[in-house]
C-alpha positions in Angstrom: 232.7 -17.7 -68.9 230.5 -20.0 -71.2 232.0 -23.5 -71.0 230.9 -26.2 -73.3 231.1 -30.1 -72.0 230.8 -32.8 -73.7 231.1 -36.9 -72.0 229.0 -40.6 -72.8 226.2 -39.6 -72.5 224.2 -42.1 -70.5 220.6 -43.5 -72.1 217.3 -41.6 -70.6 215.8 -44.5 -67.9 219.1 -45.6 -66.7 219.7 -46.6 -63.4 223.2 -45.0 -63.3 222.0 -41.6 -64.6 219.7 -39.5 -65.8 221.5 -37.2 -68.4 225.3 -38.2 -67.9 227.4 -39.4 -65.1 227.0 -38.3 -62.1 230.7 -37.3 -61.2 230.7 -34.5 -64.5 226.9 -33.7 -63.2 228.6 -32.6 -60.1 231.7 -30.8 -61.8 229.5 -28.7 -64.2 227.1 -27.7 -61.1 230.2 -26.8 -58.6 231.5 -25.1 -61.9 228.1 -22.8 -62.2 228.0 -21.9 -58.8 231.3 -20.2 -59.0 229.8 -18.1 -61.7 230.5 -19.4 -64.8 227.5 -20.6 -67.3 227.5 -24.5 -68.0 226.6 -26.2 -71.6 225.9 -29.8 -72.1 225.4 -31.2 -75.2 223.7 -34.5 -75.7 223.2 -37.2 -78.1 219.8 -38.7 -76.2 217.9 -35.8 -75.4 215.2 -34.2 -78.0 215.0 -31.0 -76.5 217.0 -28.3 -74.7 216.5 -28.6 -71.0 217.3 -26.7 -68.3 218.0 -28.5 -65.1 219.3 -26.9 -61.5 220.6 -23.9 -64.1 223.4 -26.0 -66.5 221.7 -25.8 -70.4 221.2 -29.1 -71.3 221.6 -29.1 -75.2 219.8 -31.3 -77.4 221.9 -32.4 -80.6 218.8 -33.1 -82.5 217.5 -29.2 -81.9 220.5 -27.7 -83.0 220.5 -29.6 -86.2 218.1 -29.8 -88.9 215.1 -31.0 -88.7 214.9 -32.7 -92.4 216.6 -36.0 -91.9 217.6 -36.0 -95.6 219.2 -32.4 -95.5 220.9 -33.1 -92.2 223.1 -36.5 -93.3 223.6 -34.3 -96.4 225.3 -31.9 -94.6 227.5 -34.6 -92.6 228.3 -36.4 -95.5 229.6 -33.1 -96.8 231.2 -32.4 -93.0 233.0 -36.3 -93.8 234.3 -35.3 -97.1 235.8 -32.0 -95.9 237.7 -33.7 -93.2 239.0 -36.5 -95.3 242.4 -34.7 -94.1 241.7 -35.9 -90.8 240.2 -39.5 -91.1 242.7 -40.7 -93.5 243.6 -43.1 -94.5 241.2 -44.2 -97.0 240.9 -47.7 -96.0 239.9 -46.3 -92.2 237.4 -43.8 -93.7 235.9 -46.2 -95.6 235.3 -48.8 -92.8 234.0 -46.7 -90.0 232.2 -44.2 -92.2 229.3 -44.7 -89.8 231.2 -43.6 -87.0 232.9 -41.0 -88.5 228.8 -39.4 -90.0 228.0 -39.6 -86.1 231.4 -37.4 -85.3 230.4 -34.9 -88.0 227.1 -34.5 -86.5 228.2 -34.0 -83.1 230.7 -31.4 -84.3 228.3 -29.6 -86.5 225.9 -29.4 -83.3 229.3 -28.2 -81.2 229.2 -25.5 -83.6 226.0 -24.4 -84.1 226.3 -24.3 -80.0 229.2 -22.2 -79.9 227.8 -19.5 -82.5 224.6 -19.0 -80.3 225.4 -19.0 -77.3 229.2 -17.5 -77.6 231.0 -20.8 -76.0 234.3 -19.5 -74.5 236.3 -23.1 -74.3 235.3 -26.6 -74.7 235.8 -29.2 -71.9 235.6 -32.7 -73.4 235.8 -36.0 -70.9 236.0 -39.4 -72.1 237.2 -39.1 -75.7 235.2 -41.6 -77.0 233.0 -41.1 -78.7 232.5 -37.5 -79.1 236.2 -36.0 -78.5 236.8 -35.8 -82.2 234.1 -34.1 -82.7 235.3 -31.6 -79.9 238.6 -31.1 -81.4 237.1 -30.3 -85.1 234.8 -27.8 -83.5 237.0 -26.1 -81.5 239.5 -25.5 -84.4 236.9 -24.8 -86.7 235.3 -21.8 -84.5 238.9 -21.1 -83.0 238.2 -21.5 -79.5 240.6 -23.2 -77.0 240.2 -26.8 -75.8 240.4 -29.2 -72.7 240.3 -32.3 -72.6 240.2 -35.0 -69.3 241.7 -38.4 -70.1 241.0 -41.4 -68.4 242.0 -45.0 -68.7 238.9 -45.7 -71.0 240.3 -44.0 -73.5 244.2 -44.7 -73.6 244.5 -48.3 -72.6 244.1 -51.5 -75.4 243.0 -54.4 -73.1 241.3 -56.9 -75.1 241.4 -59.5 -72.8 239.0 -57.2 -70.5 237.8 -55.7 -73.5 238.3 -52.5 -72.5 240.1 -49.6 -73.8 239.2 -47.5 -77.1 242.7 -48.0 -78.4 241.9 -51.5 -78.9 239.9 -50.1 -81.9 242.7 -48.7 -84.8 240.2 -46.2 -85.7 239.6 -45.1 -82.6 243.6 -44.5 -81.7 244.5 -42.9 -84.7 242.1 -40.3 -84.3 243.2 -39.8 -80.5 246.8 -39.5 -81.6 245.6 -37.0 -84.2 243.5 -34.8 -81.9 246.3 -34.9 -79.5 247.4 -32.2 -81.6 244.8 -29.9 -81.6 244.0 -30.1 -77.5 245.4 -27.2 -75.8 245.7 -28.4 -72.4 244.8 -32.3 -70.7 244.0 -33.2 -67.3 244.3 -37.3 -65.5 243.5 -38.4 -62.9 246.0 -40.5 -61.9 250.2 -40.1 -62.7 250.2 -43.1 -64.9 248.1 -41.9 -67.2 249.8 -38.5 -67.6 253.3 -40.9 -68.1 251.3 -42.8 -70.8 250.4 -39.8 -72.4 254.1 -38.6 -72.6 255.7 -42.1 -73.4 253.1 -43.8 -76.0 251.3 -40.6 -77.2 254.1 -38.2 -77.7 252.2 -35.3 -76.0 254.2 -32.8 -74.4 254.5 -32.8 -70.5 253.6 -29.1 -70.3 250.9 -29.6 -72.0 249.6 -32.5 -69.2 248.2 -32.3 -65.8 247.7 -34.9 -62.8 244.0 -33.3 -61.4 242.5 -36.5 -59.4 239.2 -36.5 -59.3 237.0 -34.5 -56.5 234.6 -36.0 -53.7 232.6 -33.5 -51.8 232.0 -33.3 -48.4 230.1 -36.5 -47.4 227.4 -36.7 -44.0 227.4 -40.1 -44.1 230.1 -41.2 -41.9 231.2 -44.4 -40.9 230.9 -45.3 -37.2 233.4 -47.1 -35.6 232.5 -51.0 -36.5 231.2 -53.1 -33.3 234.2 -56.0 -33.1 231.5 -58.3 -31.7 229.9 -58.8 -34.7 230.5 -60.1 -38.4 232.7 -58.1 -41.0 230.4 -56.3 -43.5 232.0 -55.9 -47.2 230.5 -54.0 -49.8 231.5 -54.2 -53.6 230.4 -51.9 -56.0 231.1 -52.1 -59.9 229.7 -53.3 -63.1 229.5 -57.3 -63.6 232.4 -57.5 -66.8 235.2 -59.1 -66.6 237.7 -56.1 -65.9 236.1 -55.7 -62.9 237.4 -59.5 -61.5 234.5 -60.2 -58.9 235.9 -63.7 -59.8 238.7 -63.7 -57.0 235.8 -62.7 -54.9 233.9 -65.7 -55.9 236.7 -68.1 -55.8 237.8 -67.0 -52.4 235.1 -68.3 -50.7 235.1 -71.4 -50.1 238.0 -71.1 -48.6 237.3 -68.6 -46.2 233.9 -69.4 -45.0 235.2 -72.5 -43.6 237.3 -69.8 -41.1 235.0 -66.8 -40.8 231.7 -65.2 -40.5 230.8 -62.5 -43.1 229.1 -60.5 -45.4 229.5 -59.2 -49.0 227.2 -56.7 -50.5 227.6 -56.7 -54.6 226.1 -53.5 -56.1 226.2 -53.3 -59.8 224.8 -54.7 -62.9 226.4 -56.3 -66.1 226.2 -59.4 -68.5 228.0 -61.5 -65.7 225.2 -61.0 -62.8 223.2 -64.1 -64.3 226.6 -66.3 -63.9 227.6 -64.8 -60.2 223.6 -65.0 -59.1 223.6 -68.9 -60.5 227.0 -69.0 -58.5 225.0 -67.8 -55.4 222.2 -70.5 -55.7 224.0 -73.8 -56.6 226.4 -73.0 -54.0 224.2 -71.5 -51.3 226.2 -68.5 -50.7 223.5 -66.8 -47.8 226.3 -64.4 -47.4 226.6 -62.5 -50.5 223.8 -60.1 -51.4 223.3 -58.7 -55.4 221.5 -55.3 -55.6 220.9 -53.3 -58.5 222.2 -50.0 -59.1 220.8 -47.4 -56.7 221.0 -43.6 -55.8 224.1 -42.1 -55.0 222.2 -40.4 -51.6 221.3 -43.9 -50.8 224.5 -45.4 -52.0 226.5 -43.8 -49.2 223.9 -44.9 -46.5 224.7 -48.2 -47.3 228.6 -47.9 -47.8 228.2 -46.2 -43.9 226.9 -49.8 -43.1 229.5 -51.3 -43.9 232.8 -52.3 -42.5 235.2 -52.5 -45.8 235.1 -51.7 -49.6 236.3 -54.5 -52.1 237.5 -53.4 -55.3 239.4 -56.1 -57.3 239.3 -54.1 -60.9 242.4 -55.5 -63.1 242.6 -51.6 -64.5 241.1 -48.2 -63.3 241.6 -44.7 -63.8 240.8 -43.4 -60.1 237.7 -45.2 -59.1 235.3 -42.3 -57.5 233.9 -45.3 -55.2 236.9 -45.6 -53.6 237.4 -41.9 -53.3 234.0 -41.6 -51.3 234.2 -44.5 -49.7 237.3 -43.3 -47.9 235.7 -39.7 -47.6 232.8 -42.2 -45.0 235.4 -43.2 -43.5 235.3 -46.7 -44.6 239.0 -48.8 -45.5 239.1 -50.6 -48.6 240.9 -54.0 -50.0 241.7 -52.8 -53.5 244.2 -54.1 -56.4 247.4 -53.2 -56.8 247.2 -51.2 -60.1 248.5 -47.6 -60.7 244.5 -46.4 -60.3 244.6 -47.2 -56.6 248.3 -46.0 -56.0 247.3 -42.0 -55.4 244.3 -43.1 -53.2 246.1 -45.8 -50.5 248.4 -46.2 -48.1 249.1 -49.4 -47.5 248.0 -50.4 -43.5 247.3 -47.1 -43.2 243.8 -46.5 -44.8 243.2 -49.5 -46.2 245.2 -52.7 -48.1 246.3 -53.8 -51.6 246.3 -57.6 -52.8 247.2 -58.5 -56.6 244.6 -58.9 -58.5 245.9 -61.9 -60.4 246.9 -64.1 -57.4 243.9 -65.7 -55.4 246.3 -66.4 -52.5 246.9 -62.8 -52.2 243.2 -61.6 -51.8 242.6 -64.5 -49.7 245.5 -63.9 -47.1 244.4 -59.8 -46.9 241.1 -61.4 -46.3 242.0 -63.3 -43.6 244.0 -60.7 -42.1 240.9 -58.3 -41.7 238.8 -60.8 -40.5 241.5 -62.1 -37.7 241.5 -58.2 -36.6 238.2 -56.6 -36.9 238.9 -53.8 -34.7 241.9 -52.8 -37.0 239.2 -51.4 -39.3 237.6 -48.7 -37.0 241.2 -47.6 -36.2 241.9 -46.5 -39.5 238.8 -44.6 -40.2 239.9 -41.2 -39.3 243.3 -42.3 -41.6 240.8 -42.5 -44.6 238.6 -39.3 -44.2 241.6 -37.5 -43.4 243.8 -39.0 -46.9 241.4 -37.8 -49.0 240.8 -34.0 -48.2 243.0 -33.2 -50.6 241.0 -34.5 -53.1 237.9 -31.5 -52.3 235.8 -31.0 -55.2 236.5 -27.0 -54.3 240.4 -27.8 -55.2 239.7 -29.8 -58.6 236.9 -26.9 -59.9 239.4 -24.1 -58.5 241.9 -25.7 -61.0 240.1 -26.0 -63.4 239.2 -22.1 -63.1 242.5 -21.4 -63.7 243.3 -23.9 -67.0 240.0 -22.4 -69.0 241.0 -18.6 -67.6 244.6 -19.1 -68.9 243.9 -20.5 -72.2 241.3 -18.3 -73.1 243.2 -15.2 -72.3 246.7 -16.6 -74.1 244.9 -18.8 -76.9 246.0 -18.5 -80.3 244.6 -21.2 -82.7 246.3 -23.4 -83.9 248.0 -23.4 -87.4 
């Protein structure tokens, strides 16, 4: 089968990733093991590329070369689907938004005619599901999409969520329409879905994300010696390293500890300025880094901190657990598949500082409770194989495109 994927594509000489993220990168390559021959198309590169056999797909290649002729043809791609990006008053104010969706769709098409695309597979909906959804209807193929958090939520006071933006939701809600089957990770997003998008419950699936099978794995932690935390996100504010930060005066009048921060963001300058004045020795900023060397340093440590006010299912925690490492995470509906409370690892609410700093205090008054639950966490998430979510996936695409009629 010739599957066609689309995601953010992440900018050429990024830290995070080279082509997109890394999670889809492993999907797509699982995916073409089993058989079935991967398309990606992209918005950064300028060439087609073949990488560890998935067809990297360059939108600039597929379309023409002439700039002039080419925003010719997506201005006449805009005016055709005036149906879809009514009303006028929205057309008219993102018209530069909706010229980029034509182009991506007009490249989703010319990709589809040459190299007989079966189904489409679409992750995070902004910016280029639209485009997707027009393509798919237009060449009458069947479509998938995978939902997360990014693109459902409106959280402007984490600035965060694509439905904050009205043009944004009203072409989710429209598209919603046209996509024949959609996979979440996490069962609050597939209740969303239902509730606030009006989207059929057969039509939705709960497929977690996958983690592979991981060598690095944790040794039991040495009780003798100071509690090693690692936290690993990007500096904004949805990701509320703040408690972290306000925590610690507190508890370093008590305990002995360390907190690796891995991430980057327009907050590091603030938390590094925090580090100085203060003379927090303990806490340790370090860019992004490989994922191979990633997990050596997760295996170093004793417990994962994530305090993010909103997540869809964070793959960190995921792999973390898959070391064998417990983590202290918020209590949002992102984390609720994942833990077990005193089990594999702890929950604090993210909006009370008293909260974090008690579940603190508890770890660090028992360190040994730590290595006892690391066979709890690699064992809780087996069900979460990689294998299982690509099987699954298997299924979906051979299922629509054996049944699919297009839409009318």
């Amino acid at each position: 089968m010739n599957v066609l994927f689309l995601s953010i594509d992440v900018p050429p000489g990024s830290k995070r990733d080279h082509i997109i993220y890394n999670f889809i990168t492993k999907e797509m390559k699982y995916l073409q093991a089993k058989g079935h021959k991967i398309y990606y198309l992209s918005n950064f590169l300028k060439k087609n590329v073949v990488k560890d056999d998935i067809y990297y797909l360059s939108k600039d290649a597929l379309l023409e070369k002439n700039t002039i002729i080419r925003r010719s043809y997506n201005l006449f791609f805009c005016l055709r689907h005036f149906w879809f990006f009514k009303p006028l008053s929205l057309f008219v104010k993102n018209i530069r938004q909706i010229l980029h969706i034509c182009g991506v769709e007009r490249a989703c098409i010319k990709a589809i005619k040459k190299f007989n695309i079966d189904i489409i597979h679409t992750h995070f909906f902004v910016p280029n599901g639209e485009a997707a959804v027009l393509s798919a209807k237009a060449c009458k193929i069947p479509i998938v999409a995978t939902l997360r958090g990014a693109e459902l939520h409106s959280m402007p006071q984490f600035d965060y969520g694509a439905c904050r933006s009205k043009f944004y939701k009203t072409m989710l809600q429209k598209s919603l329409k046209y996509i024949d089957y959609i996979t979440a990770p996490n069962r609050s997003l597939c209740r969303k879905l239902q509730l606030d998008f009006g989207v059929p419950k057969e039509k939705i699936e709960y497929l977690p994300n996958g983690v592979e099978k991981i060598s690095f794995i944790k040794n039991i932690s040495n009780t003798n010696r100071e509690i090693n935390f690692i936290c690993i996100c990007s500096m904004i504010k949805r990701k509320n390293l703040d408690i972290i930060f306000a925590s610690l005066k507190e508890l370093l009048k008590e305990f002995e500890f360390k907190i690796f921060i891995v991430g980057s963001g327009p907050l590091r300058q603030r938390y590094e300025k925090i580090i100085k004045i203060s003379s927090l020795n303990n806490i340790l900023i370090n860019d992004e880094i490989p994922k191979n060397d990633l997990f050596k340093l997760i295996s170093t440590c004793d417990c994962l901190i994530n305090p993010s006010f909103c997540e869809g299912m964070p793959n960190v925690v995921l792999e973390s657990l898959a070391i064998g490492i417990p983590c202290l995470v918020s209590d949002i509906p992102g984390h609720h598949e994942l833990i077990e409370e005193g089990i594999n690892s702890f929950f604090f609410d993210p909006y009370d500082i008293n909260s974090f700093i008690s579940k603190m205090r508890y770890i660090l008054s028992n360190k040994d409770i730590l290595g006892r639950m690391r066979d709890n966490c690699i064992n809780s998430v087996k069900k979460y194989s990689i294998e299982i979510k690509i099987d699954r996936y298997i299924e979906i695409y051979t299922k629509l495109t054996s049944t699919f009629r297009p839409f009318q």
